[in-house]
N, C-alpha and C positions, 0 to 999 in steps of 0.2 A: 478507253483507247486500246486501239490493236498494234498489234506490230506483225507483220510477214516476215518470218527470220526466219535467214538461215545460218545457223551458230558455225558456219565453217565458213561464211562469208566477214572478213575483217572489218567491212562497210556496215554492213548488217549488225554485228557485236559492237562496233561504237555508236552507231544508234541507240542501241539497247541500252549503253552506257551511257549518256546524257540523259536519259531518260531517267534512267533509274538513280543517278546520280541528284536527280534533282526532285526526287521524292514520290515520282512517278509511278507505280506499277504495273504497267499496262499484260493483257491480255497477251501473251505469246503464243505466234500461233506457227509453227514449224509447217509451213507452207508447201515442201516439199515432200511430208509426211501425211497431209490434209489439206490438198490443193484446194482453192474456191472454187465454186459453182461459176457459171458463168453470170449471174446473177450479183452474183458477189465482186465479180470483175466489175460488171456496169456499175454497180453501186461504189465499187473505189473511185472510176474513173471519173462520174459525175462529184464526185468530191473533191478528185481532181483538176475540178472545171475542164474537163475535156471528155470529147465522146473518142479519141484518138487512142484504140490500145499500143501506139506507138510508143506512147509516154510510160508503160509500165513493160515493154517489152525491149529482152534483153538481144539487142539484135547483134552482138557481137556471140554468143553463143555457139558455138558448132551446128546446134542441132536448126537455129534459125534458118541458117545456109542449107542445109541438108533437108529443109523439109521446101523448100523454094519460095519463103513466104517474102521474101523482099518483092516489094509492088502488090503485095496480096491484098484483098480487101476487108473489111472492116471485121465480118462476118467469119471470112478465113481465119484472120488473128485472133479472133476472141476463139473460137473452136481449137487452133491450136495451144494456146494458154491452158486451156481447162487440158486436155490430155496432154500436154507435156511442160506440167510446171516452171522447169529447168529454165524454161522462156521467160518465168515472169523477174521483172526487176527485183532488187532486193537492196534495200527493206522498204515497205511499202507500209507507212502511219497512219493511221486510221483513226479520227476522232469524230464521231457522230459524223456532220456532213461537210467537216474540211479534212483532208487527206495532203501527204506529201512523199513523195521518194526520196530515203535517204539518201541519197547520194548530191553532195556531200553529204555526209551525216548532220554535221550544223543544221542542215534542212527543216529536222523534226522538231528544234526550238520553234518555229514558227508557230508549234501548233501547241507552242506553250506560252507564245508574248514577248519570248527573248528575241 
C-alpha cells in the first residue's frame, strides 16, 4: 500500500493516521518531493475506476485557475499533474488495483474492509 502525502496537509496526516493506527505501514511517498510519472497517474486513476484526472485533481488550487485548465481535456490534465504536483489531490491510497482519495480521510478504510 502507498500513500501520496503531503505531511503539511491535515487531510493527508489523518489518513496516514488511520492507517498506521490500525497496523498498517504503508509506503509514503511525499508527492510533492517525487511527483508520479504520468504513467503512475493512469495507473492510480484506473484504480480509481476512472479514466477522469478530475477525480485526483485539486481544482480549487490557485495554480489550477492560473494555468486555464478548467474545461481542459483529458491529455492537458494529465500533463499538468506531472509538472505541477501542487494539482494533485491529497492523499491518494494506493493498494495494488484498488485506490481511494482521502478525503474524507475515513475513505482509506475502504481499502482496508472497515
Amino acid at each position: 500500500m502507498e500513500i501520496w502525502h503531503n505531511p503539511r496537509c491535515s487531510k493527508s496526516r489523518a489518513a496516514l493516521a488511520l492507517l498506521t493506527d490500525r497496523g498498517v505501514g504503508p509506503t509514503v511517498r511525499r508527492y510533492l518531493d517525487d511527483p508520479p510519472t504520468r504513467a503512475e497517474l493512469e495507473r492510480a486513476l484506473a484504480a480509481l475506476g476512472t479514466e477522469d484526472p478530475l477525480a485526483i485533481t485539486r481544482t480549487g488550487e490557485p495554480a489550477f485557475g492560473e494555468q486555464g485548465l478548467a474545461g481542459a481535456d483529458r491529455d492537458t490534465l494529465l500533463d499538468a499533474l506531472v509538472a505541477d504536483p501542487r494539482l494533485i489531490e491529497r492523499p491518494v491510497v494506493i493498494d495494488g488495483d484498488r485506490a481511494v482519495v482521502g478525503r474524507p480521510p475515513e475513505n482509506v478504510l475502504g481499502l482496508l474492509g472497515d
